[in-house]
N, C-alpha and C positions, 0 to 999 in steps of 0.2 A: 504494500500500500504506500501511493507514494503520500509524501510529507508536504504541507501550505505550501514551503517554501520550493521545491520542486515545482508545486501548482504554479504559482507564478510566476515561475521563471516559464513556464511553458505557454504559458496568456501571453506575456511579455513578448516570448519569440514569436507565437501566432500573431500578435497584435503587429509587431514592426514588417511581417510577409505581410499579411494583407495591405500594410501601409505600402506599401513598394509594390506591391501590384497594382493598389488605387492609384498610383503615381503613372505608374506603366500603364494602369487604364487611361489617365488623362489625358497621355504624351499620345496615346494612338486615337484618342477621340478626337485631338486636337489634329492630327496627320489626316483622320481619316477627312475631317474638315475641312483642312485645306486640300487632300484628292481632292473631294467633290469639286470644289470649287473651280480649281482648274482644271476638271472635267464639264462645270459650266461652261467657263471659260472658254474651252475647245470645241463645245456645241452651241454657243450663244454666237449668232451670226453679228449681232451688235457689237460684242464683245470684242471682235475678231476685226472692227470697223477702227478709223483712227478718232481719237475721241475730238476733232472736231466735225467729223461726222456723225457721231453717234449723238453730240450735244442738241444737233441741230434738228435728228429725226425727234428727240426727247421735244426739243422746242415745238416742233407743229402736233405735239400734243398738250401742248396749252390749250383751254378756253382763254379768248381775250379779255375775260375779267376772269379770274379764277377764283373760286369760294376758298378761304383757306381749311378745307377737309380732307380725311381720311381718303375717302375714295376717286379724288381728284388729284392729277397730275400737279403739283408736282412731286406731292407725300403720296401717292399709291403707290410711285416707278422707285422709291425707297425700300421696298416692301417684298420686293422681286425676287432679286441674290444681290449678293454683293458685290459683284462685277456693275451690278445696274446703279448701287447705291453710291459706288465711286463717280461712275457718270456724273451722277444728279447735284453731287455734294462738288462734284468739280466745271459744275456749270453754271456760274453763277446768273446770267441770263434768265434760268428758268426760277430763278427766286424774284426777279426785280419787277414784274408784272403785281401790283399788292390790293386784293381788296378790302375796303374798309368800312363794315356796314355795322351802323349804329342804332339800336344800342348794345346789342350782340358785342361788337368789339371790344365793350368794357372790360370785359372779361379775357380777353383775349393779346395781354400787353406784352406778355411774356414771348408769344406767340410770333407775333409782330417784329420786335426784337432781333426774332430766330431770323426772321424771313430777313432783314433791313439787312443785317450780319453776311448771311450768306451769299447777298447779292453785291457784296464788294461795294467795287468801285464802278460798277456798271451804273446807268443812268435808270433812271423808275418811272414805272406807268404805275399813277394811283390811281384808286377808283374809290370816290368817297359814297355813301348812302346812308342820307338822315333819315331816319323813321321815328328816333327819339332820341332822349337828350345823352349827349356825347360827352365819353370823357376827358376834360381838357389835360390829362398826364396821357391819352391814346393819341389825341391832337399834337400834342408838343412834340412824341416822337417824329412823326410824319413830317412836321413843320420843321425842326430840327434837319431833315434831309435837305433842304431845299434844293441846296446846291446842285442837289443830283436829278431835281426833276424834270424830266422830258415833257411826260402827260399827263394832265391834271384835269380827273373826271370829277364833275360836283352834282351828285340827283337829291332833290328834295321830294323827300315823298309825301305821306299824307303828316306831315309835322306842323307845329305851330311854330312862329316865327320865333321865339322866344331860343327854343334848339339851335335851328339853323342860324343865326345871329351867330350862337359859341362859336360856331364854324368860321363865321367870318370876321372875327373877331380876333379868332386867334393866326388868321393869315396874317402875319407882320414879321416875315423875311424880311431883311434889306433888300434882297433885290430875287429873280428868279431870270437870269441871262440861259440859262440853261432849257428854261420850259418853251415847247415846240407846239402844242397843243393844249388847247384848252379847249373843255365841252362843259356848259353851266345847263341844268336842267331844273328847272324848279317844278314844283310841286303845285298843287290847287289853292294852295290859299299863297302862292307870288305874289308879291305886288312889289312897287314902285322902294319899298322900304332895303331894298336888296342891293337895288345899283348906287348907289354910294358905298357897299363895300366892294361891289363887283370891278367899281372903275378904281378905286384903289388898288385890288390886286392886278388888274391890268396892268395900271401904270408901271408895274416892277415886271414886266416881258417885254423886252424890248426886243428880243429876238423871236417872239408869236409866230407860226408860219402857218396855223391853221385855229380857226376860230367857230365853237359851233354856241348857240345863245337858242333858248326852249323857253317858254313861260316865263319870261321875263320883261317888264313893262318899265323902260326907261324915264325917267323924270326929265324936263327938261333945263330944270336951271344950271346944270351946269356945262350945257353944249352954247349958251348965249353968250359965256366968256370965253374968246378965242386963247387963251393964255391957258383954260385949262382943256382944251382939245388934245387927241389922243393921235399919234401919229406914231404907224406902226411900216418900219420901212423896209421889213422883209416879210409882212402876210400876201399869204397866197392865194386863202379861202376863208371865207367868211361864209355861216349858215346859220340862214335860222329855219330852227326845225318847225315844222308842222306842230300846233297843239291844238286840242281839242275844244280848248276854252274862246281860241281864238280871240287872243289880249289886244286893243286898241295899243297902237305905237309902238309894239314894239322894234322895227326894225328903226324907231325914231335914235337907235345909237347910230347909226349911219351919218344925225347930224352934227358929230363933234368928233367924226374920227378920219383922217387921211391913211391909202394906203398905196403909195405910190407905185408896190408890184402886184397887186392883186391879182389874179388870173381865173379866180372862180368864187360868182356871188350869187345866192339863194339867196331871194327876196320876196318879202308881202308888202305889197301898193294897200295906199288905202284913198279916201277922199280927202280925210282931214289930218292925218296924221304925218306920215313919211309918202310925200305926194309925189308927184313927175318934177316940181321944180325941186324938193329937196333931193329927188336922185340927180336930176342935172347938176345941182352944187357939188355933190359929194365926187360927181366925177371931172367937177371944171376943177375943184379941188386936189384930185388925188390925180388924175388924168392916169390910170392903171392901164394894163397893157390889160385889158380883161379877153379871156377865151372862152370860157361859160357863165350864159345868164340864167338862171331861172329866175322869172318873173311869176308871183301869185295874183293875178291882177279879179281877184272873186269880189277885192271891195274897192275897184274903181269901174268907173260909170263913161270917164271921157277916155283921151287917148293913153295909154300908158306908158306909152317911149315918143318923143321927142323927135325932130330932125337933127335936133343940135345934141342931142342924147347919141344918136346913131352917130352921130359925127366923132364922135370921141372913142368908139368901140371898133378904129378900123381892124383889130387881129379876133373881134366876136366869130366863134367857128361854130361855137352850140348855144342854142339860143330854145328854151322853153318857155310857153306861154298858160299858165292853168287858168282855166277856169274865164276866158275873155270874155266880155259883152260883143255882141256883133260894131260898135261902134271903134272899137279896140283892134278889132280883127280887120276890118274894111282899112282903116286908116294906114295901118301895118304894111298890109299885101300893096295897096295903093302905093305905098313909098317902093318895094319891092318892083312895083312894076314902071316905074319912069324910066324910060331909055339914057342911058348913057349915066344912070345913076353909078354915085361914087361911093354910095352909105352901104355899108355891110358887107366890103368885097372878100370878105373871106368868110363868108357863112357857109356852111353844107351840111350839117343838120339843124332842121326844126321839127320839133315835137309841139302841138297846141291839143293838150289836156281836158274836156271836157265845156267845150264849144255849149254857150247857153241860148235858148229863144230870146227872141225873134230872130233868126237866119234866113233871109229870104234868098229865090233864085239871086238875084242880083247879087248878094253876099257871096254867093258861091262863083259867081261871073268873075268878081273882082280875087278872090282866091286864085282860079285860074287864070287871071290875069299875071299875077306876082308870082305864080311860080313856072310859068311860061317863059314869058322874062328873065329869070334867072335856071334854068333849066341844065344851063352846060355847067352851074357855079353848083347848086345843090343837090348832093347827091343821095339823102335822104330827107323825105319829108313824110309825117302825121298827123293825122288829125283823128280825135276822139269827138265825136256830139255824145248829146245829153241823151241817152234811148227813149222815144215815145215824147220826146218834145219838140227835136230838132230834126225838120224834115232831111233825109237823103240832096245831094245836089240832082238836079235833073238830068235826064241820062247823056242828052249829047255831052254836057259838061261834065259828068262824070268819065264818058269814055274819053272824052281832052286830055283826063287827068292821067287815066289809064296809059295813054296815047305818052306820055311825058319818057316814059322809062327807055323810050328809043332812045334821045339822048343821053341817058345815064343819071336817068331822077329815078328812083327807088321812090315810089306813093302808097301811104297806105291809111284809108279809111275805115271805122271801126264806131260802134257803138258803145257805152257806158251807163250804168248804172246812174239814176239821180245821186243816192246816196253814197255813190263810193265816192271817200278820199283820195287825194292824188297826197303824194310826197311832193316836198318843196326840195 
């Protein structure tokens, strides 16, 4: 019978073998771990790619606003193997795209952090959304980047102004040389209380190159002092989007801003607001090389463009018309069709959007008048009417139309919907 002390010494020797084979189990779980791996490796066609290929297929699995969740790029492709998670952590690209939806984000600072961190010194697309009130340490980080922002998305959603005010509040960078784009979208209760911080953060992009403005209703006392106009001398494009409330003035920021290279402007006409003579200032004003117009002309009643308007647009190549009065459209084609006319010589497409009654044969005369006349110049043209209000042209004049494609006019006629929306 053996003795305690033999007992233990024999635990002792069992206990320090199993310790050395647990050791020698870890060293071969950790071997077999790295096989697999570069047996992934060896079957992962990505893998096998140079990583700025691989970063790039990774990129066009972005959403352009990405939610920051589990089951979205860019934390899913973390998730994969670890060939994938070197990828993701060594592309900083796929972190800099950030969205920022309030009041969710509150909670989410740490989060944010992660994402700011990994995207280096790459430049940032944000994407802000109020829906309630925000918090001003989630703010600061964001605003804290500035230096690095390209894109700056702002939606107000169904918030009280009270929220969205901290937003615009706390934009007070020295400056944003870096931001290329800006998109302001407001919400249902916008009003006029907004652009006094809007033209503040403007005024800190001097290098703008693309501009989009939603629900948002300009004041105008501060477009009457020439001293505090906004002159922006590398914008591109300027829009304003389509809204449903359809806000009096607002394309009225048009009158306190120059943009000497503009090349593509989305605009809503109205009677009393932002009218034909304020578009002719803005362009004796900027005198821009412009190349697409879209005109909303649903709340103008007389001409909408000008001779002297056309005179200033000689590199206009695309030119859309929504929603015209027949008085709008005659005047138009009329210009279009004077011989040895000098206005619009580089047009070649038009698109006119939802043609309203009264169109009589004559309206349709003078249509194929102006594009007769310009025939060898335009080589696509449209025309939508209003369905069941706006008669068909009559057929000789229709088959005229038809007739046009001999010289290289591409026509095409089309019915519409009363109720549908066109985009601006």
């Amino acid at each position: 019978m053996s003795t305690a002390t033999e007992i233990e010494a024999r635990i002792a020797e069992v206990s320090n073998s199993m310790k050395v084979h647990r050791d020698l189990s870890k060293q071969l779980h950790r071997k077999e771990l790295q096989l697999r791996r570069q047996l992934n490796a060896a079957n992962d066609p990505i893998a096998q790619l140079p990583l700025e290929v691989s970063s790039e297929i990774f990129i066009q699995c972005l959403h352009p606003w990405p939610d920051p969740r589990a089951d979205e790029a860019p934390y899913i492709l973390l998730n994969v193997c670890h060939e994938w998670c070197k990828i993701v952590l060594s592309t900083p690209t796929l972190w800099s795209t950030i969205r920022v939806v309030f009041p969710k984000a509150n909670s989410c600072k740490e989060a944010l952090c992660t994402r700011l961190t990994r995207a280096r010194n790459r430049p940032l697309h944000i994407f802000i959304e109020i829906t309630g009130p925000p918090d001003p340490n989630v703010l600061s980080l964001v605003w804290r980047e500035s230096a690095r922002l390209k894109c700056l998305s702002v939606f107000l959603g169904k918030t009280d102004y009270s929220f969205s005010r901290e937003v615009f509040e706390g934009m007070k960078p020295p400056s944003l040389k870096s931001l290329t784009t800006f998109i302001f979208r407001g919400g249902k209760t916008t009003n006029s209380c907004y652009w006094s911080y809007l033209v503040r953060l403007l005024r800190r992009c001097p290098n703008l190159i693309h501009l989009t403005l939603d629900n948002v209703m300009p004041v105008n006392v501060w477009v009457n002092d020439a001293a505090n106009n906004l002159v922006f001398p590398h914008l591109r494009r300027i829009v304003f989007a389509p809204d449903w409330e359809q806000l009096p003035g607002k394309a009225d920021f048009l009158k306190g801003v120059s943009a000497p290279q503009l090349e593509t402007l989305h605009l809503p006409m109205s009677r009393r607001n932002f009218t034909r003579v304020d578009f002719q200032s803005f362009l004796d004003r900027s005198m821009p090389p412009l190349q697409e117009l879209v005109l909303d002309c649903s709340n103008v009643t007389g001409h909408a463009l000008t001779e002297d308007a056309l005179s200033l647009m000689p590199a206009l190549a695309h030119l859309k018309l929504i929603a015209p009065v027949p008085p709008v459209m005659e005047h138009f084609f009329k210009i279009l069709a004077r011989p040895y006319s000098l206005l619009l010589p580089s047009l070649v497409h038009l698109r006119i959007r939802g043609v309203v009654p009264p169109f009589s044969d004559r309206s349709w005369k003078l249509v194929l008048d102006g594009l007769t006349a310009r025939r060898t110049q335009i080589k696509h043209a449209s025309i939508t009417i209003v369905a069941g209000k706006v008669k068909m042209p009559p057929r000789k004049i229709f088959g005229s139309l038809m007739d046009l494609s001999a010289d290289g006019l591409y026509f095409f006629l089309a019915a519409g919907q009363p109720e549908e929306k066109d985009t601006v």
